[in-house]
N, C-alpha and C positions, 0 to 999 in steps of 0.2 A: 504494500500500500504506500504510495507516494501524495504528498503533499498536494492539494487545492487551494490555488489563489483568484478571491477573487477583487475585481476593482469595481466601485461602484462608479460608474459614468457619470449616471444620471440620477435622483433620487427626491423629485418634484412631484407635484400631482399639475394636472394640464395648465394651473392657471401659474405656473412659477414662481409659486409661493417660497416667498424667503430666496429668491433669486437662481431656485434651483435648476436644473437642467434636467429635462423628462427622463423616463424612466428608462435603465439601459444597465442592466449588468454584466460585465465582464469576468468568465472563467476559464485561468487557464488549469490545467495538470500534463502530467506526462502523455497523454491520449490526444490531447490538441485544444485548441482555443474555441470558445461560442462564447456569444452574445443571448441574455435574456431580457427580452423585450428589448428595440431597436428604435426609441425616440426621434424624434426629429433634430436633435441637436446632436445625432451619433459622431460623426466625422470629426467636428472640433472638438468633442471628448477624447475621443482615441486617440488624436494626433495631440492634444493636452497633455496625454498619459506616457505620451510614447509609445503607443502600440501602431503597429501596422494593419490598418484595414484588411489588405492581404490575407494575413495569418488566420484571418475569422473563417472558422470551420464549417459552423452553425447557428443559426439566429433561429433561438423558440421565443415565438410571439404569444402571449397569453390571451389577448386578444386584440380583434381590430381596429381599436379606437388609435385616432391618431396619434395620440402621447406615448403610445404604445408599439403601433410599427410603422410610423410615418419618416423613419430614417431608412425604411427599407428599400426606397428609390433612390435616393439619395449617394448610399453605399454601391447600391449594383451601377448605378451613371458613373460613380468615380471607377469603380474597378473598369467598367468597358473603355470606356474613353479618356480617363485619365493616367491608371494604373498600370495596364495591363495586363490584367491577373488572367495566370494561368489555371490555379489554384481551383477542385471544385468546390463549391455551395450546398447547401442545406440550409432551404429554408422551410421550417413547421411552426404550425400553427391553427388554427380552427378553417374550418369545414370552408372551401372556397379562399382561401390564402392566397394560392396563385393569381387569381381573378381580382382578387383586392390588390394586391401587387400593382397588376396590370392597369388596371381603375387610377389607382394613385399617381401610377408613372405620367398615365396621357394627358390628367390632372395637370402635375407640377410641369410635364415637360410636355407638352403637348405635339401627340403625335410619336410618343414615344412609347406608347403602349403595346408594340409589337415588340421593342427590346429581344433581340438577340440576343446572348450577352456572348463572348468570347470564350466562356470557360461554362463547364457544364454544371449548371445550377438545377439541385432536384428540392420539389415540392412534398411536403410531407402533411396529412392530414390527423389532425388528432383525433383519437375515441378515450371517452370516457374510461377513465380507469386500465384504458390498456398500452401496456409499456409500448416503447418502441426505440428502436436506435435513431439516433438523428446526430451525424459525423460521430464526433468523437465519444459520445455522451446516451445514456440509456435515459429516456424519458417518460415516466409515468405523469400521463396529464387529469387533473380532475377536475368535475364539470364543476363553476361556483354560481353565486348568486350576482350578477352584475347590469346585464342589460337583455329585455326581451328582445334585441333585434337582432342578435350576432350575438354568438354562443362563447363561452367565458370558460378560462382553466386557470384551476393553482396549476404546479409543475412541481413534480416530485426530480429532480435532476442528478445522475448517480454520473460519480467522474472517479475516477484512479480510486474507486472504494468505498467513496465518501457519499452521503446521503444530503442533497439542499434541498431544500423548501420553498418554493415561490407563491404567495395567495393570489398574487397578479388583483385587479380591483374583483374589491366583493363586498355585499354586506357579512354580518354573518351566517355562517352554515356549516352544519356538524359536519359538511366534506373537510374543513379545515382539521378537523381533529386526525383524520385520516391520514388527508395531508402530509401534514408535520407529524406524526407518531415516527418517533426515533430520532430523528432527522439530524445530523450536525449540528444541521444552522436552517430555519427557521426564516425567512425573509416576508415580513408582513406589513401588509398598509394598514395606515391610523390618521385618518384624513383628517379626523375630525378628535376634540374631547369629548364632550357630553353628546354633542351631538356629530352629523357629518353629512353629507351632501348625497341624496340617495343614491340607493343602491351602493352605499361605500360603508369602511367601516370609520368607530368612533373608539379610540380609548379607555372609555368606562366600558362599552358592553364587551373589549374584548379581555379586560379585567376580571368581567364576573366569568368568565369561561376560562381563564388561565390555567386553574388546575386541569383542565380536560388535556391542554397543549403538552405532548411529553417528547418535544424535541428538546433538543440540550441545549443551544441557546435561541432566546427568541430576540428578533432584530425588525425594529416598525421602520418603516419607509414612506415616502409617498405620502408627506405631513402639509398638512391645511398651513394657515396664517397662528391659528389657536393652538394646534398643537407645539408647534416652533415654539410659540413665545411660551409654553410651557415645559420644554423638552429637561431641560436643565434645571429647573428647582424642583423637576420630576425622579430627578433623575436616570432616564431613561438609556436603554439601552436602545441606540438608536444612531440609522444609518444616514450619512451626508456624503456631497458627493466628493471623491476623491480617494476616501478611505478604503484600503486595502487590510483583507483580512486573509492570515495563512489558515488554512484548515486541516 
C-alpha cells in the first residue's frame, strides 16, 4: 500500500463564497492522477499547483451542474489545441456525461461540439452503487439527494488501497452513511449552518447524524458565507483551497 495525495483545487460552493474557487479535487498515488469534480476554474488551479493538465488520468464528475464539471471543456480545448496531449482520458460521470460535455463545449466554444480531440478520451456512465474502474482509480458511485433534473452521486474512490469519500452536493440521506463507512477521508459539503440552500447540506443537521459517519476523518467543503465566518471558533475540520493532504 503506497501513499494518496490529495490537493484540493477548488473548495467553493457556485457563488464563490469566501473567494473560493469551484469545486475540483486532485488525487495523485502510484496508479496515476484524476481529478474529482472539474470546476470551471480547473486550469488556473492546476497550473497554480504545478500540476500538469497532461498527467490527469481521470475526471469523476458527481454531477452536472456547472461548479461541478464546467472545467471539462475547458481542459479537453487546452489539451487539443494547446497541449498536445497524447495521453488517454476518462471521463465518468452521471447518465448522459458525454452529451453534456458536448452541450457545454458548442456552448463556451461555439461550434465546437463535435470536438475530436487528438488523444483517445472514453466516457464512462455511473450506476448506483456499482463499482467500476475509471483510469487509475476503482469507483463506487452512490445515488444522493441533490437535484430532480440530473441524477447526483457521493463517490466512494479506492486508489493504491486507500478508501475517499466524496458527498459531491446533497441534502441529507442515509446513502451518506454508506458512503463514508470506513472511508480514510470523508470529503463532505456544509453549505450552510442552521440552515442551507436546498437541496444542500447544513452543519447542524449533519451534526445530529455524526455518530452514524464511521469514516476516520470527516472533512466539510463547499462552505456558504455563514459557515466560513464560523469555521474557526468552530473549530472545524475543514477543507480550503490549496491544502494538501498525505493519506
Amino acid at each position: 500500500m503506497s501513499d494518496v495525495e490529495l490537493r484540493f483545487l477548488g473548495t467553493g460552493d457556485a457563488f464563490g463564497s469566501g473567494g473560493r474557487l469551484h469545486s475540483c479535487t486532485f488525487i495523485r498515488s502510484a496508479e496515476g492522477d484524476a481529478l474529482v469534480d472539474c470546476g470551471p476554474s480547473v486550469l488556473a488551479a492546476l497550473r497554480r499547483e504545478s500540476l500538469d493538465p497532461n498527467a490527469v488520468d481521470a475526471i469523476l464528475v458527481t454531477h452536472l451542474h456547472g461548479d461541478h464539471f464546467g472545467g471539462v471543456p475547458f481542459l479537453l480545448m487546452d489539451a487539443h489545441y494547446a497541449a498536445g496531449r497524447t495521453r488517454p482520458l476518462v471521463i465518468a460521470g452521471p447518465a448522459g456525461v458525454a452529451n453534456a460535455v458536448a452541450r457545454a463545449l458548442d456552448v463556451l466554444f461555439p461550434g465546437s461540439g463535435g470536438l475530436m480531440p487528438r488523444f483517445p478520451v472514453t466516457y464512462v456512465e455511473w450506476r448506483d452503487r456499482e463499482a467500476v474502474g475509471a483510469g487509475p482509480v476503482r469507483v463506487t458511485p452512490f445515488q444522493v439527494r441533490h437535484s430532480t433534473h440530473t441524477p447526483c452521486y457521493g463517490l466512494r474512490v479506492e486508489s493504491a488501497g486507500r478508501v475517499l469519500a466524496f458527498s459531491g452536493d446533497t441534502e441529507w440521506t442515509d446513502a451518506l452513511i454508506e458512503l463514508s463507512s470506513g472511508a480514510d477521508l470523508f470529503v463532505c459539503e456544509c453549505s450552510g449552518y442552521e440552515s442551507a440552500p436546498p437541496h444542500h447540506l447544513d452543519f447542524l443537521t449533519l451534526e445530529r447524524h455524526r455518530s452514524a459517519l464511521t469514516c476516520r476523518r470527516l472533512l466539510l467543503t463547499h462552505m456558504g458565507e455563514a459557515m466560513l465566518a464560523r469555521a474557526e471558533a468552530l473549530g472545524l475540520d475543514a477543507a480550503s483551497d490549496g491544502l494538501v493532504l498525505t493519506i
